[in-house]
N, C-alpha and C positions, 0 to 999 in steps of 0.2 A: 231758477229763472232761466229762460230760455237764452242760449248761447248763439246769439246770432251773429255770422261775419258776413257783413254787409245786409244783412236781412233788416237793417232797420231802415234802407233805403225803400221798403215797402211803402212808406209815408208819402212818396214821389204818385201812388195811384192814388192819391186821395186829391188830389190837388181840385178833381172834379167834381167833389162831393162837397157840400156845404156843409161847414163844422164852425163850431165857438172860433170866433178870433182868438189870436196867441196875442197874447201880451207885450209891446213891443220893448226890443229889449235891442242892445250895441252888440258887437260879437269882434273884442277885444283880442282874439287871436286869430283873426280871420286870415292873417297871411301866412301862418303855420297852419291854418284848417285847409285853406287851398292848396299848399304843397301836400300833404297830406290825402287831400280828396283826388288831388291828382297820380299817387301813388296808388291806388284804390281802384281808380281807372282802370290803372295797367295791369292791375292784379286782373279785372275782372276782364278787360281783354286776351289777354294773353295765358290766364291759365281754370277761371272761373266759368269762361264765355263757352270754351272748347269741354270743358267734365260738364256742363249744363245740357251741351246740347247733344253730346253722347249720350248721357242718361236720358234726356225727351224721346231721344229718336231710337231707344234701343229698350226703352220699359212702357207699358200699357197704360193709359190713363186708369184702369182698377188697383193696378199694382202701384204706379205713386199715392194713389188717394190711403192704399192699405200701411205706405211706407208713411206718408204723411198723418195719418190717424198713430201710427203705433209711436211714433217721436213725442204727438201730444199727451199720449198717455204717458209718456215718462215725465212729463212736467206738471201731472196732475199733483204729485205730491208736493212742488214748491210752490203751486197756487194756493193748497190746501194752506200750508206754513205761510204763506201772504196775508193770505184772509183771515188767519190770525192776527196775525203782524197788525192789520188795517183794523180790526175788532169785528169783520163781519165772519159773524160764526156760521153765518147759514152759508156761505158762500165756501168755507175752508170744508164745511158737512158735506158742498155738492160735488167738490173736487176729491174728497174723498171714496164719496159714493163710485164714482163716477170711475175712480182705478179701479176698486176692490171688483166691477163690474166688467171693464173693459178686457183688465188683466185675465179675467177668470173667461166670462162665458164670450167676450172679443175676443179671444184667440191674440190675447197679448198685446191687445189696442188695435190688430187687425182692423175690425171691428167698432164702429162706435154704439154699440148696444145701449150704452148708460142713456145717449140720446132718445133713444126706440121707447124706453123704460121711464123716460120723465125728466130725466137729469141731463139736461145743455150745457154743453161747453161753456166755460166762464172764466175765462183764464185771466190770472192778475201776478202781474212778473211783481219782483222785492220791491224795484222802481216805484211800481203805483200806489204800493202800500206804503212807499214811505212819503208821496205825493199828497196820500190821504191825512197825514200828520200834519201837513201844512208848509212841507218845508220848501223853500223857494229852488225855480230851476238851475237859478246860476246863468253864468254863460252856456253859448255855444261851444261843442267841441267836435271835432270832425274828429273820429278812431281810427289809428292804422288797421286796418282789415274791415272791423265792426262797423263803420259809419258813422250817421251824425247819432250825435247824443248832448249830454247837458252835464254841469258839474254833477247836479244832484242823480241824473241816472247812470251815471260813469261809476259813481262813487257806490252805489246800489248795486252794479253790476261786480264792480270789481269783487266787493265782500260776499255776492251770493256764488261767485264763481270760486273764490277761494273755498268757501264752505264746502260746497259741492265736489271738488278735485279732495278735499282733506276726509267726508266723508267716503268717496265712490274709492277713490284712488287716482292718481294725473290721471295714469296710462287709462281707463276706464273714462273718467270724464273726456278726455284728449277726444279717446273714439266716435262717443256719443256726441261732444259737442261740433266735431268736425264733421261725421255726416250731416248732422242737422244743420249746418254751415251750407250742405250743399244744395241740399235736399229743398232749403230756405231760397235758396238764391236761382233753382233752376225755374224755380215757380216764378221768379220776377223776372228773366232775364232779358225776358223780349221787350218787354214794358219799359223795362230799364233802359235799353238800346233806343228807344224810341225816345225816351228825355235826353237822353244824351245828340241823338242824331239833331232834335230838333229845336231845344234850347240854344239862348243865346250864350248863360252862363247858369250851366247845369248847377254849378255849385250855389248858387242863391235859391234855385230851384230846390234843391236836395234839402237843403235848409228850411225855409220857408212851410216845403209840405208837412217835414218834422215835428216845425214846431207847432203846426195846426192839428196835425195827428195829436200831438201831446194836450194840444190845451182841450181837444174834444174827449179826453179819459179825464186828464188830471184839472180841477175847478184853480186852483193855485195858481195855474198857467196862461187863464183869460184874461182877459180885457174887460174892466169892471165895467158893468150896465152905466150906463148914462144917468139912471138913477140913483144908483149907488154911488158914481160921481158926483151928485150935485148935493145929495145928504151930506157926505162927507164936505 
C-alpha cells in the first residue's frame, strides 16, 4: 500500500469534481483531529513546503514524471495482493503484468511501457480491498504526518505498512516510503497552499474532500439512492 505523509490530502483537488456523496457521518474526535491537522500545518510549512520546492525548481518535469512512474511501480505488487484480497483476479493479473513489464523493458518503472502495451494503471491500496468486503468507514481521523483518514483505512494502513517494513526491512521500507512522502506531497504542494490561503476552515475542507474522494472508490461510504431509501 502506498505510504503517504500527507499525500492523502490529495482529496482537497477533487472538491471540483463531482463524485458519490459520502455518507453523512459525526467526527467524534474532532478536537484532537484539529490539533493534530494543525501540527501537519507546520510540518508542511516549515520543513515539507521548503524540500517541495527545492525538488520543483531543481528537477525537470521528464525527470519527476520518471521518479514518479518508478515509485508506482513499486506498488504494483501490493495492488496485485489487493486485488486478491478484493477477489478481482483480473485486476491483481494487470498489476502484475504490468511490473514484470515496467521493471524489465521500463528501465525499472522509468517508463510506463505496461501502458503503451495494453495494461493501465489500476491501482487498489489494502484500504480499498477491504472497503470492498463491506466493512464500514468508522470515524474521521486526521494522522500525525499522513492526514485524514478513517478507522477502517488507519487500521488497513497500519497492517500493510507493518507487512511491508517486516518483509523489505524498516531501514528499506523507511527509505522508499519517505521519498515517496515527498515525492507525494511536491506534486500537491501549491494546490495545497492555495486551500489553505483561501479556506475559511481548511480543516473541514480537508475533511469533507476525503470523505468524497473515499465514497467515489469505496460503494460502503455513499449516501443510499433515495430509492434505496424508501424500499427500505
Amino acid at each position: 500500500m502506498r505510504f503517504r505523509t500527507l499525500g492523502a490530502l490529495a482529496a482537497c483537488a477533487l472538491l471540483l469534481v463531482a463524485h458519490p456523496a459520502a455518507a453523512e457521518r459525526t467526527d467524534p474526535f474532532e478536537g484532537a483531529n484539529r490539533r493534530i491537522h494543525a501540527f501537519n500545518r507546520g510540518v508542511q510549512v516549515k520543513l515539507l513546503g521548503p524540500l517541495a520546492e527545492f525538488y520543483l525548481s531543481t528537477t525537470s518535469v521528464e525527470f519527476r514524471r520518471g521518479v514518479s512512474n518508478s515509485l508506482a511501480n513499486l506498488n504494483e505488487p501490493v495492488t496485485a495482493v489487493s486485488g486478491l484480497v478484493a477477489g478481482d483476479v483480473a485486476l491483481a493479473a494487470n498489476a502484475s503484468v504490468r511490473f514484470a513489464i515496467n521493471s524489465t523493458l521500463g528501465l525499472g518503472g522509468v517508463q510506463d511501457r505496461a501502458a503503451d502495451m495494453g495494461y493501465p494503471r489500476q491501482a487498489l491500496a489494502v484500504a480499498d480491498a477491504v472497503c470492498r468486503w463491506g466493512v464500514p468507514s468508522g470515524p474521521f481521523l486526521m494522522l500525525p504526518l499522513l492526514g485524514p483518514s478513517t478507522l477502517r483505512d488507519a487500521g488497513a494502513l497500519m497492517a500493510s505498512s507493518a507487512a511491508l517494513s517486516h518483509t523489505l526491512g524498516s531501514d528499506v521500507y523507511l527509505a522508499w516510503s519517505g521519498t515517496e512522502a515527498i515525492i507525494d506531497y511536491a506534486q500537491l504542494h501549491h494546490e495545497l497552499g492555495r486551500v489553505d490561503a483561501q479556506s475559511l476552515d481548511a480543516y473541514a475542507v480537508y475533511r469533507s474532500a476525503f470523505l468524497q474522494r473515499r465514497a467515489a472508490v469505496c460503494v460502503v461510504d455513499r449516501v443510499p439512492d433515495a430509492a434505496d431509501t424508501a424500499e427500505d
